[in-house]
C-alpha positions in Angstrom: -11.9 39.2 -28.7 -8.6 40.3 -30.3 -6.2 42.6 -28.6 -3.0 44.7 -29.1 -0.3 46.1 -27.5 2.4 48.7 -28.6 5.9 48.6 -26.9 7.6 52.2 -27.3 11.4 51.9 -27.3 13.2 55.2 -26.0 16.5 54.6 -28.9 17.1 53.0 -32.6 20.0 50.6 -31.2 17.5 49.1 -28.3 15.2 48.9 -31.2 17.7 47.6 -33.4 18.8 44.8 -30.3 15.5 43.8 -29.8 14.1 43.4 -33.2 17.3 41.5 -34.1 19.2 40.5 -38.0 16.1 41.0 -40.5 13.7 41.4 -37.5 14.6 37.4 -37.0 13.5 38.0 -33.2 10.2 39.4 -33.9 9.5 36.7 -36.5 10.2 34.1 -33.9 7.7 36.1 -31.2 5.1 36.2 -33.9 5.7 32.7 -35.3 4.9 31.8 -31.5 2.0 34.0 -30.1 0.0 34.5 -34.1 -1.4 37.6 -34.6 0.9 40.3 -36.3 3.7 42.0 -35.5 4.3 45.3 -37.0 7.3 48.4 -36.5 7.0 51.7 -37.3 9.4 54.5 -35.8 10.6 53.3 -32.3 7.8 51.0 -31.6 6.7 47.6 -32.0 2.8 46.8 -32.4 1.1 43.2 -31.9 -2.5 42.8 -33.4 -4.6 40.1 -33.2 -3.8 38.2 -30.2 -6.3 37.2 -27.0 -5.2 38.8 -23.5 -2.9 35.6 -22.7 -0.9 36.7 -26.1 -0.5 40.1 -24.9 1.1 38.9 -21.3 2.8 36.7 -23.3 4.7 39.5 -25.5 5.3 42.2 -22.5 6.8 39.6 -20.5 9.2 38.8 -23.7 9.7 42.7 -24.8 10.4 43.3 -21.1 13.0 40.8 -20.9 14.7 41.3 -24.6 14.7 45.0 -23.9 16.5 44.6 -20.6 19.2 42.5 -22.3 20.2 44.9 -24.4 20.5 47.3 -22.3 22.6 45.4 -20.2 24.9 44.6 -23.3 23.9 41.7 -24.9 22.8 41.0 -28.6 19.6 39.0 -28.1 20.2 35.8 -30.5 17.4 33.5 -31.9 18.4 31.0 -29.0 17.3 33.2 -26.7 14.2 34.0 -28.3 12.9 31.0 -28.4 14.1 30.3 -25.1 11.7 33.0 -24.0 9.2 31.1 -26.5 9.7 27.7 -24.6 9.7 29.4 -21.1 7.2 32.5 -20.5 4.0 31.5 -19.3 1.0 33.7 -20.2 0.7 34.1 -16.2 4.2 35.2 -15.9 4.5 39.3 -14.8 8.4 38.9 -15.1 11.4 37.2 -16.7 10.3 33.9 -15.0 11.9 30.4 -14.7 14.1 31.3 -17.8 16.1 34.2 -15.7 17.4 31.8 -13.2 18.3 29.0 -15.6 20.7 30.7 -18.3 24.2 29.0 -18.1 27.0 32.1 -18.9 30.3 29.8 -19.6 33.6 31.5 -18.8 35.5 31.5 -21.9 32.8 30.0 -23.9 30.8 30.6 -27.4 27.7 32.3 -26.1 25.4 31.7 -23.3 23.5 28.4 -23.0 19.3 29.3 -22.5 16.6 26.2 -21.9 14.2 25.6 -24.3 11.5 24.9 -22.4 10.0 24.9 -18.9 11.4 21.0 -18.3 14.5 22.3 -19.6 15.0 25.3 -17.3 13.6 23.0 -14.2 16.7 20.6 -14.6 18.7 23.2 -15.1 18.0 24.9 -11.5 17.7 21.0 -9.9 21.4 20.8 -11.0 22.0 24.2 -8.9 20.3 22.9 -6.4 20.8 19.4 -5.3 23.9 17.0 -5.2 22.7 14.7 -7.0 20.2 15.1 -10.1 18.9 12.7 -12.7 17.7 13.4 -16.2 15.9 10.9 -18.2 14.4 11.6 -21.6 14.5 10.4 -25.2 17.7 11.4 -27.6 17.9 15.0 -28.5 16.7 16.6 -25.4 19.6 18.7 -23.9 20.3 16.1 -21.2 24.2 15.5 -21.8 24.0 18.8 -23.9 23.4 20.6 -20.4 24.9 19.1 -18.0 27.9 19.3 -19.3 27.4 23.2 -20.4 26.4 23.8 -16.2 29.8 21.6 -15.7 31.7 23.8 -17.6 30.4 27.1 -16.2 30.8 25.0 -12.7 34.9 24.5 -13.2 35.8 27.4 -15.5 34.1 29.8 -13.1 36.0 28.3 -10.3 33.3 26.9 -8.4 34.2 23.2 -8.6 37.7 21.8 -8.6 37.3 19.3 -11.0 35.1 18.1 -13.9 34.9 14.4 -14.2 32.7 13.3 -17.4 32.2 9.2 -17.6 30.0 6.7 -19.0 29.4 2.9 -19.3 31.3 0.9 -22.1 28.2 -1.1 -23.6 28.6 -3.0 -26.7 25.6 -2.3 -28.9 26.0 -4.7 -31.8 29.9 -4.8 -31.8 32.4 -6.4 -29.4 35.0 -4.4 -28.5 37.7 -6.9 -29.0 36.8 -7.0 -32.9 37.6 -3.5 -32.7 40.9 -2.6 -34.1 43.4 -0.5 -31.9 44.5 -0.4 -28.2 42.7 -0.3 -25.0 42.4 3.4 -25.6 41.7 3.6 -29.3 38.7 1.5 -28.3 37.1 3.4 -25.9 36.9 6.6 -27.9 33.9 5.9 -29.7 32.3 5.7 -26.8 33.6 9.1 -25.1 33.5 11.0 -28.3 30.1 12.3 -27.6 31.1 14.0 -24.5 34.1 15.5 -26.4 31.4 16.6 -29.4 29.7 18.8 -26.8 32.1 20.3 -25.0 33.6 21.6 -28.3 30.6 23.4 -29.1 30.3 25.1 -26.5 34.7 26.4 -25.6 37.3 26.6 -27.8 39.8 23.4 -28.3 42.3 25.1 -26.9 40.4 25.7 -23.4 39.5 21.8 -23.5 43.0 21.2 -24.1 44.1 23.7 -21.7 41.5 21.6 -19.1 43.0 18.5 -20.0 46.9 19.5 -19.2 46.3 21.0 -15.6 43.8 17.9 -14.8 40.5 20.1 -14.1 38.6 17.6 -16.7 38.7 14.2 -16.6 36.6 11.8 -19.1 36.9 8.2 -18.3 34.7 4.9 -18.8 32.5 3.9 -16.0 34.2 0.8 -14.6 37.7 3.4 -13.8 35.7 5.5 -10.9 36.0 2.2 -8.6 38.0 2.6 -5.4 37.8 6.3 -6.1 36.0 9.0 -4.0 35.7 12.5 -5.6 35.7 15.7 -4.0 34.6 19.1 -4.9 33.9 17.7 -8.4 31.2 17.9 -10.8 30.3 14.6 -12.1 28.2 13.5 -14.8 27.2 9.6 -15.7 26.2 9.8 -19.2 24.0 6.8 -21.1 23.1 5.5 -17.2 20.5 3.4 -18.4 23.6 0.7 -19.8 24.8 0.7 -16.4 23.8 -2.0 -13.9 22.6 -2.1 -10.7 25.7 -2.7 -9.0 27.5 0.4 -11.0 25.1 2.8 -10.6 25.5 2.2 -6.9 29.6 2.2 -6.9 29.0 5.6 -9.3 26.0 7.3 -6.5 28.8 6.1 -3.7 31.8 7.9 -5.3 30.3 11.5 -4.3 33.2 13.3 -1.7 32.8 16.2 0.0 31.3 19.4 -1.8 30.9 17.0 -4.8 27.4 17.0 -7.5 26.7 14.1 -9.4 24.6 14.4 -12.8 23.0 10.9 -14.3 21.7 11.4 -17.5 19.7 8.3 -19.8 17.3 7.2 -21.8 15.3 4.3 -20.4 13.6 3.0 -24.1 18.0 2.6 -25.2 18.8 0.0 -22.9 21.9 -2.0 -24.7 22.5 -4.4 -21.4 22.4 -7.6 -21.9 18.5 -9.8 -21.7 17.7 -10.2 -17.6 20.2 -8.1 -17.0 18.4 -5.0 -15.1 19.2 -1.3 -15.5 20.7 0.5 -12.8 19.0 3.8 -14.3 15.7 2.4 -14.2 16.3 0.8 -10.6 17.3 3.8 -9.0 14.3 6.0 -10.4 12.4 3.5 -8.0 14.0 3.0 -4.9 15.5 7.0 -4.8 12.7 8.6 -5.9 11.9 9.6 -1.7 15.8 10.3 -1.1 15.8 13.7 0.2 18.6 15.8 -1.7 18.4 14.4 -5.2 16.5 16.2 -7.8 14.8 13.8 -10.6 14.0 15.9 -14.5 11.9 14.4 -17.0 12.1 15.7 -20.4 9.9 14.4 -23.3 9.4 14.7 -27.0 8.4 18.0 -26.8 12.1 19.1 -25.2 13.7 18.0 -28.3 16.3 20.1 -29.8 18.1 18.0 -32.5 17.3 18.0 -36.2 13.1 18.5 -36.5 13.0 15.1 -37.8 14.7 13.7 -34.6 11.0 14.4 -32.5 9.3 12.8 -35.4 10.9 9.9 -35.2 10.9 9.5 -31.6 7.5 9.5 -31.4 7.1 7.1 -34.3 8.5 4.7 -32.3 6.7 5.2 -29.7 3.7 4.9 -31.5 4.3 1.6 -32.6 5.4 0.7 -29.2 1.9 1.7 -27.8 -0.1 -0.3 -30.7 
């Protein structure tokens, strides 16, 4: 049986903040629950929904309403962070209140998009050393770099420290034309691409000068031990055995490490095993580290990106 629930709103600007630009929020909220959303005066009225539905929309009201009141502008990311997040047996905010990243300095604040999401968001909070594994487009680098940021700009960490292996995938590097430097930046330039959305240039520039970010290939972090750094190993699944152990073994005192790969885009070389996949195995009972699995359904990239994701792995199955 269909049910409904009005949400009375006590002003026109709460009203305003929760129904958002063109009521784009409510759109979102209805596009996600069905039924049908209407306004009239200072309320909002969903129709046609089962009890789980109406849960569903007072957790979300509660929490939008509450934001604006405490001076935010709900935007359409955190609507459908709420989407990806409230469960129909959640009273409260739930798993998304403790898993929003608020960067100093930056372009907005940084909300999960689902449940996996907001889980490796709090395992970075809450262990030393988390790894995230899931196909491209899922937030791994994306958010580990935007809880890095918050981490150093905030004050809480020392130093940032951003790395991955240099893999040739289809091109040798010595055919490529430039110095040593001029060689490597392809390879780093997606940890640059995602810091600048999310602070200004000139705060990445400013991090650069007074050394409190560091991005670097894999093979430089030997001999070195890192302390109250945040560290993140980006594309571990190109890394060997024998890295991903000098990397784990870098960790100093009040340090967090963040691996992040894709086990289907290994680019080592035939018989050559991945130190990604090899440490899933023998670290999975290692007290202390905190392991994230995101899937197709975590993807956040261009809506063709899931589709062919799981074309492949159709094909792989078959």
């Amino acid at each position: 049986m269909d049910d409904s629930i009005t949400v009375v709103l006590d002003s026109h600007e709460v009203l305003s903040g929760v129904c958002g630009a063109n009521d784009g929020n409510l759109k979102l909220i209805e596009g996600s629950l069905g039924g049908r959303i209407a306004t009239r005066g200072n309320e909002i009225r969903l129709e046609g929904v089962d009890e789980a539905g109406v849960r569903r929309f007072r957790t979300m009201m509660d929490s939008l309403i509450s934001a604006v009141r405490e001076g935010d502008n709900p935007s359409p990311d955190f609507v459908r962070a709420l989407v990806g997040t409230v469960s129909p047996d959640e009273s409260g905010p739930g798993i998304l209140q403790d898993a929003v990243i608020h960067i100093p300095h930056g372009f907005g604040k940084v909300f999960p998009r689902g449940h996996n999401q907001a889980r490796y968001i709090q395992g970075m909070r809450s262990s030393d050393i988390t790894f995230c594994v899931g196909p491209a487009g899922t937030g791994k680098t994306f958010l580990a770099i935007a809880e890095a940021l918050y981490l150093v700009l905030s004050k809480k960490m020392r130093k940032l420290v951003l790395t991955r292996p240099v893999v040739e995938a289809g091109e040798s590097l010595g055919f490529l034309p430039g110095d040593l430097a001029q060689k490597i930046n392809p390879y780093l330039r997606p940890l640059y691409d995602a810091m600048e959305s999310l602070i200004p240039f000139e705060v990445i520039h400013r991090m650069e000068e007074n050394h409190t970010i560091e991005i670097a290939p894999l093979a430089y972090m030997r001999g070195r031990s890192l302390n109250d750094c945040i560290i993140i190993l980006d594309e571990a699944q190109n890394t060997t055995k024998e890295q991903m152990k000098m990397f784990l073994t870098r960790l100093g005192q009040s340090a967090r490490a963040v691996i992040t790969g894709d086990a289907t885009q290994v680019d080592l070389p035939k018989r050559v095993d991945s130190g990604l996949i090899h440490a899933l195995t023998i670290l999975k009972d290692v007290e202390g580290i905190h392991f994230a699995y995101l899937n197709t359904g975590d993807v956040v990239r261009h809506p063709l990106i899931k589709k062919i994701i799981q074309a492949y792995e159709n094909e792989t199955k078959s």
